[in-house]
C-alpha positions in Angstrom: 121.7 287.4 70.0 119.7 284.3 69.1 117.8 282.5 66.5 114.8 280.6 68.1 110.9 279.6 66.7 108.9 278.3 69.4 107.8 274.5 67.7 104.5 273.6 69.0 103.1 270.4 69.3 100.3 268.1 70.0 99.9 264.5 71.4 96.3 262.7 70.6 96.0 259.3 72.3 93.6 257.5 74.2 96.0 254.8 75.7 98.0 256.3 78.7 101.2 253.7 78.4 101.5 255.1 74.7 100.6 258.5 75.7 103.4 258.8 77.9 105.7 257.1 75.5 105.1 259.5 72.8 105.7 262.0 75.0 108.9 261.0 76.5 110.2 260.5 72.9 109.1 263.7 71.5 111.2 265.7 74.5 114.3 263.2 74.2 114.4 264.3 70.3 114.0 268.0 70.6 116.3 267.9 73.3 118.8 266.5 71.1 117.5 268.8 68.2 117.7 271.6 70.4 114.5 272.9 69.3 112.6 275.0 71.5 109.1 273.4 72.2 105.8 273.1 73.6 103.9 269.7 73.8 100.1 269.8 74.8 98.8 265.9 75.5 95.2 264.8 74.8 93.3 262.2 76.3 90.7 262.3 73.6 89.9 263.4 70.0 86.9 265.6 71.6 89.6 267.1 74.2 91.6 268.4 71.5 88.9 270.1 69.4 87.8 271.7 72.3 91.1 273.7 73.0 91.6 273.6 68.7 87.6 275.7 69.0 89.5 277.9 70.9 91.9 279.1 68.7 94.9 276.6 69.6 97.2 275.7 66.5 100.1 273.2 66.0 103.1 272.7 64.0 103.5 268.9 64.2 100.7 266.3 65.4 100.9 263.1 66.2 97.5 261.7 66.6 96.1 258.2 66.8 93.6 256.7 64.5 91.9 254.2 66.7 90.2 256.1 69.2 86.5 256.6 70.3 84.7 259.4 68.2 86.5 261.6 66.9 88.6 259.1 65.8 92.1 259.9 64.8 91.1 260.4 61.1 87.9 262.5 61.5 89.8 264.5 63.6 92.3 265.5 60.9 89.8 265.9 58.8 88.2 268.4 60.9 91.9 270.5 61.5 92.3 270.3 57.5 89.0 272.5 57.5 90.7 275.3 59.3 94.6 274.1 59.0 96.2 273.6 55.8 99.6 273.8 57.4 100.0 271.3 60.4 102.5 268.4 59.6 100.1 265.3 60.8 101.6 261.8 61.6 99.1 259.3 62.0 99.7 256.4 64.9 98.4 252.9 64.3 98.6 249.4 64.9 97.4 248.1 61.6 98.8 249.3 58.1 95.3 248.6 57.0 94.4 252.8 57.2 97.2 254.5 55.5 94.8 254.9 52.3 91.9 256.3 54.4 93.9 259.3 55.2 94.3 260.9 51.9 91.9 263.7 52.3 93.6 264.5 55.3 96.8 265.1 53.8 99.2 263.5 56.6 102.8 263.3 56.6 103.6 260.2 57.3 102.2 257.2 59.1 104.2 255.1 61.8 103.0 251.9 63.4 102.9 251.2 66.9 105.4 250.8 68.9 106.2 253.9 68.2 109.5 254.2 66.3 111.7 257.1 67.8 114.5 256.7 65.1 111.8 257.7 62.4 109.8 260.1 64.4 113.3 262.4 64.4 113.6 262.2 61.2 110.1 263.4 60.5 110.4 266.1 63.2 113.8 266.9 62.3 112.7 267.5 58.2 109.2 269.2 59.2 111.4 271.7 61.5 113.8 272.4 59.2 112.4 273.1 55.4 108.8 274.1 57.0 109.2 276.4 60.0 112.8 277.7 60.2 110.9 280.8 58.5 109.3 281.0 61.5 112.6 282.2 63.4 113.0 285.4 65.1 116.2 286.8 65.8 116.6 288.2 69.2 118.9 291.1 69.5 118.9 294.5 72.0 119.3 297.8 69.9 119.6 300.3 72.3 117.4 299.9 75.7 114.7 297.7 73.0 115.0 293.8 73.1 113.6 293.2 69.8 112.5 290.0 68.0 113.3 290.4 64.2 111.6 287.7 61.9 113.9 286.2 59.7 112.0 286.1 57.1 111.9 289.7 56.9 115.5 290.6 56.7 117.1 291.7 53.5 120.6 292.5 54.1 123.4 293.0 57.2 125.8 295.4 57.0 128.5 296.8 59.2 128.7 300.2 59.9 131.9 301.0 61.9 131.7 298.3 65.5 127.9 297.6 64.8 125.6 295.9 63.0 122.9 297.7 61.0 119.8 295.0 59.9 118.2 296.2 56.6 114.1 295.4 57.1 111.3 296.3 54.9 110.2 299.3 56.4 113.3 300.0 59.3 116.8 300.1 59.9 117.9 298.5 63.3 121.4 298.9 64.6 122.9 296.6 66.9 126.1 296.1 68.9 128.4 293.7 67.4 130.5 292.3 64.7 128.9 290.9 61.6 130.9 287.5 61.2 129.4 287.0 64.8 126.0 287.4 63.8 126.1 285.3 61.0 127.4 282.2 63.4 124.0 282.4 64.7 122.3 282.9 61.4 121.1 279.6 59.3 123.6 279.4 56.7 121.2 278.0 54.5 119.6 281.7 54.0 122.1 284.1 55.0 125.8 284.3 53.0 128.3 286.8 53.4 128.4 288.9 49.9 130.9 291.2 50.7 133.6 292.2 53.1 131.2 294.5 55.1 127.7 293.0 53.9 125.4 290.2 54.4 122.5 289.1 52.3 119.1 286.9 53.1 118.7 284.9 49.8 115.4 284.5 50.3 114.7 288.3 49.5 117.1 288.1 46.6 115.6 288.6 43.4 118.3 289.2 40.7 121.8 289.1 40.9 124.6 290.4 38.9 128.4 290.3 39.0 128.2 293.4 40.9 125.3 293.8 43.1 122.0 291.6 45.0 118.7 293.4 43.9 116.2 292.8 47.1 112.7 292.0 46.7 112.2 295.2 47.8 114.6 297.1 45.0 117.2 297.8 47.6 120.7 297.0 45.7 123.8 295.2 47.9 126.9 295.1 47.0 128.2 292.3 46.1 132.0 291.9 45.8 134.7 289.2 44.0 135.7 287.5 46.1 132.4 286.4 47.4 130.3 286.1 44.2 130.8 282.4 43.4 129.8 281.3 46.6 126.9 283.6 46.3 125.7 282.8 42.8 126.6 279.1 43.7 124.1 279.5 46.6 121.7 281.9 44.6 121.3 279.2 41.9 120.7 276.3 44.8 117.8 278.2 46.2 116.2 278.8 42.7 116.3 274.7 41.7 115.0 273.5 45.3 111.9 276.4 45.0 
């Protein structure tokens, strides 16, 4: 079993030696993240559109503002008419643009040379509060490999040596003990409510001293000994919505 979302990214620069730089640093963070990714590099704002025309779509993009037309800013302008979601950093030499880029809604700004210490803490953030929804759970019920979204889980719940996942429309059952699952669950999202259950607080919509009500109406039990960690972490999710 494993939790993985595929974090896909684009370089935009015009000037190889940076180009390669950005590059190199991107890889050494998500190496050290240990996020699974895919960088596509662009020589030119008009490269990039033509493989955006296409259908291509990012998470995170790090594009530079000084380059021949389509120039780093016109060219987030452009993805903003089709993109709402991308994270985009502008590159720069001059702090003399940050104001020009309003419209285009980046997420940050950092001046050249590029500084990798920052650039993690950007990725790192953008990874973890925007796309760990994105995850899929990988698990083999039966002869099936499946990929469950995580966003779509409601519950876990062990039914004699396996696992049974509670979806919106389908059970799954899977080999396995549920405290090992959960090590490979964000904790974040998924708490333990009950000796032989599970729940995904983000499809938790009321909870009592007894019982998590899904988004779905589905009810969980929810025991003692486990309900001030989970109304601790209940509470937690509703203030940082």
């Amino acid at each position: 079993m494993r939790v993985k979302v595929l974090y896909r990214v684009a370089i935009c620069e015009d000037e190889a030696v940076f180009r390669l730089e950005q590059e190199a640093v991107c890889r050494r963070i998500f190496e050290k993240l240990d996020i699974e990714y895919h960088i596509s590099v662009f020589e030119s704002g008009t490269d990039f559109l033509a493989e955006f025309s296409k259908g291509a779509r990012y998470d995170f993009l790090l594009l530079d503002i000084i380059m021949d037309e389509p120039n780093g800013m016109e060219l987030a302008r452009r993805i903003r008419e089709h993109d709402n979601d991308a994270a985009i950093v502008f590159l720069t030499s001059s702090p003399d643009y940050a104001l020009q880029g309003y419209d285009a809604r980046a997420l940050h700004y950092l001046m050249k040379p590029l500084d990798s210490s920052a650039l993690e803490r950007l990725i790192a953030s953008d990874y973890e509060h925007r796309h760990r929804r994105n995850a899929v759970l990988t698990v083999k019920s039966g002869a099936q490999n499946l990929r469950l979204p995580l966003k779509d889980i409601i519950c876990l719940e062990t039914v004699g040596r396996r696992v049974r996942i509670t979806m919106p429309d389908e059970t799954i059952t899977i080999s396995g003990k549920l405290s090992d699952l959960l090590e490979d669950l964000p904790k974040e999202c998924f708490i333990r409510c009950h000796v032989g259950y599970a729940v995904n607080l983000e499809n938790i919509r009321k909870l009592t001293r007894t019982s998590a009500v899904a988004a779905n109406g589905k009810s969980i039990p929810v025991s003692r000994a486990y309900f001030k960690a989970v109304e601790k972490a209940f509470l937690n999710r509703i203030w940082d919505a």
